[in-house]
Every structure is written in structure tokens, then in C-alpha cells.
C-alpha positions in Angstrom: 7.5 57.9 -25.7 4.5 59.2 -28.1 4.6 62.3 -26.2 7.9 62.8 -27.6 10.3 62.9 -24.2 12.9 59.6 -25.5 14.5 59.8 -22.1 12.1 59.2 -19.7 10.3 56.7 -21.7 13.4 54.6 -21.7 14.5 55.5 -17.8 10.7 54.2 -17.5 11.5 51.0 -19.5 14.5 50.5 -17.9 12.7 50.5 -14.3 10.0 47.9 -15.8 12.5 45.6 -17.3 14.4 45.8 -13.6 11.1 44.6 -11.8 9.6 41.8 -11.1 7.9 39.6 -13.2 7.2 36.7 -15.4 9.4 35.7 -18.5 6.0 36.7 -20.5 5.5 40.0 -19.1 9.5 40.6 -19.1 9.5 39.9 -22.8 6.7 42.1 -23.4 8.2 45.4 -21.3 11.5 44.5 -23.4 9.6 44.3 -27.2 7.5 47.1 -25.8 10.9 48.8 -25.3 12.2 48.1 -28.8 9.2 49.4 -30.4 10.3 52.7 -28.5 14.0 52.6 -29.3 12.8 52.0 -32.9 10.5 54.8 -33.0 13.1 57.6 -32.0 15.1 55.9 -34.7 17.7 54.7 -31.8 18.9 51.3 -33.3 22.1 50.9 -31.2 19.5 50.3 -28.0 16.8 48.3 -29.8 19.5 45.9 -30.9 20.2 45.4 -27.1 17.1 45.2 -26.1 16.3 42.6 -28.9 19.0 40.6 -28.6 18.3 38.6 -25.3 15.1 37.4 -27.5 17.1 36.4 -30.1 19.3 34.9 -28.1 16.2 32.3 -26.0 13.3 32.2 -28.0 11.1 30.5 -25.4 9.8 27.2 -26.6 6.8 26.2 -25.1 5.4 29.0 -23.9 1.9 29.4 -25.3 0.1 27.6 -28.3 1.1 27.4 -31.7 -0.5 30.7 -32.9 1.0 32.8 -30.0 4.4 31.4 -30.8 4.3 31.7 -34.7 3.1 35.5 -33.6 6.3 36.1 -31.2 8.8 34.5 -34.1 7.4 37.0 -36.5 7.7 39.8 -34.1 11.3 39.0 -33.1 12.2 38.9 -36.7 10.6 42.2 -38.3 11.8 43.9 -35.5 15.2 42.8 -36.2 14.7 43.7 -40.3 13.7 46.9 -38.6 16.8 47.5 -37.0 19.0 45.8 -40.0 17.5 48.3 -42.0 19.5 50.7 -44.2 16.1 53.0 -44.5 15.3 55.5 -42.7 13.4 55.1 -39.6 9.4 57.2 -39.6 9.5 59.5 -36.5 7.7 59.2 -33.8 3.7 58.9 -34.3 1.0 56.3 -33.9 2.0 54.6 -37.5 5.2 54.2 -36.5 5.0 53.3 -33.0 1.6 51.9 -32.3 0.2 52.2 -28.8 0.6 48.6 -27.1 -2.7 46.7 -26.3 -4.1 46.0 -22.9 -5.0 42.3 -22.3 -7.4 41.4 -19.4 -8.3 37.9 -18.5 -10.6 36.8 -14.9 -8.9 35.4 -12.4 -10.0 34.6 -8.8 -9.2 38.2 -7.5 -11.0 40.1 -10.0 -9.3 40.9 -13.3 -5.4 40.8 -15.0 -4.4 42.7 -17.0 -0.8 43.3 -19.1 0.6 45.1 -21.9 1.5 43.8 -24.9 2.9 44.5 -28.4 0.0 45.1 -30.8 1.5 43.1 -33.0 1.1 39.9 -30.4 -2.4 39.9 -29.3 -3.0 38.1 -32.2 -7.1 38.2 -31.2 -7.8 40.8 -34.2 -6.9 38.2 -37.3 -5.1 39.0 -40.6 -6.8 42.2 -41.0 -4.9 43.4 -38.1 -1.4 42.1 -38.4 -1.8 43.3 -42.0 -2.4 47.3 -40.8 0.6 46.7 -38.1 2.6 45.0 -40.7 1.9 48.5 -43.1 2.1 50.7 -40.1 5.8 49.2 -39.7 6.4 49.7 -43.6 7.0 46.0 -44.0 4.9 45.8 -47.5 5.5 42.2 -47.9 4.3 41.0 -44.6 1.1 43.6 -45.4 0.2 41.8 -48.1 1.0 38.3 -47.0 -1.5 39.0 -43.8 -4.2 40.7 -46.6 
């Protein structure tokens, strides 16, 4: 997707989403996915792709921080795609390069993707440059 080629990036999306996995690392390919869509300014599929999340929040999953974090995400990607402005093409402000979150297990190391927005490890000071890089002021300076 950053290296500009919208088709494959989604046909690549589209094979991740069709795997395997956990409902965490499902819903992380598919907000993953939406950041994309939203990127090349394609609305109509980051809608889709939103809406199963809208649709089942997952309760439960996580602590309190990590669900407040997915809430938030959920809703200013839907702002996004409500939006009557004018999407930013496609760049590392406005689609920020997903985070990679490794944790020990018994085998060695696990590691996942996940939105930048969700890591949620890097504080305010973070979520307030993700909130600018997304052009959502308010949230900005709510997080600053």
C-alpha cells in the first residue's frame, strides 16, 4: 500500500483477512485494511471493512486501556470515512506504518501487527501525533 500499488495491497488484505486466525489478529488485518482503503481515499471499501467492527465490538477482550484504545479507533476511523473532506494521499502521515508487537512465549517469540493507533505502549504523546497524522485536531489536543 505505501509503495503506492492499491491493488495488490488489498488482494494481500483480502488473503490475510481469509486465513486463519484469532478474532484479535482478524480484527487487526481488517483495521489494518481500513487504514489502507482510507489512505487511497477508497471509502466505499473501508466502510465494509469497518463495519463487521461496528457491528461486534468485542467485550471482554483485553483490559480496560486496550478496549477504550479499540472504541476510539473504531470511531475515528468511521469520522474518517463519514467525512465530507478530502482524504491526504497516500504517505506515512496519512497512513502510518502498523507496529510490530512481540511478546515470549514457550517457542521463542510472537509477534503481530497492529494499528499504530492500538499499541497503546507509547502514552498520550503518541496517540496525540496519530491523532494529528489522521487530521483529527480535537483528538490531538485532547491526547496533548
Amino acid at each position: 500500500q505505501r509503495q503506492g500499488n492499491t491493488v495488490l495491497a488489498n488482494e494481500d488484505f483480502d488473503t490475510a483477512l481469509a486465513a486463519p486466525g484469532s478474532a484479535t489478529q482478524q480484527r487487526n488485518v481488517r483495521l489494518l485494511a481500513v487504514d489502507a482503503a482510507l489512505a487511497a481515499g477508497d471509502r466505499v471499501r473501508a466502510a465494509a471493512l469497518l463495519a463487521p467492527l461496528q457491528a461486534a465490538v468485542p467485550a471482554g477482550e483485553g483490559d480496560a486501556r486496550s478496549q477504550q484504545l479499540l472504541h476510539q479507533g473504531i470511531e475515528q476511523r468511521s469520522r474518517a470515512i463519514r467525512s465530507s473532506r478530502e482524504l491526504p494521499r497516500i504517505g506515512a502521515e496519512a497512513y502510518l506504518a502498523p507496529v510490530q508487537h512481540c511478546q515470549s512465549v514457550d517457542s521463542g517469540s510472537l509477534c503481530e501487527l497492529m494499528p499504530a493507533d492500538l499499541q497503546g505502549d507509547g502514552g498520550a504523546a503518541q496517540r496525540a501525533y496519530a491523532a494529528y497524522a489522521r487530521q483529527d485536531y480535537a483528538d490531538a489536543i485532547g491526547e496533548a
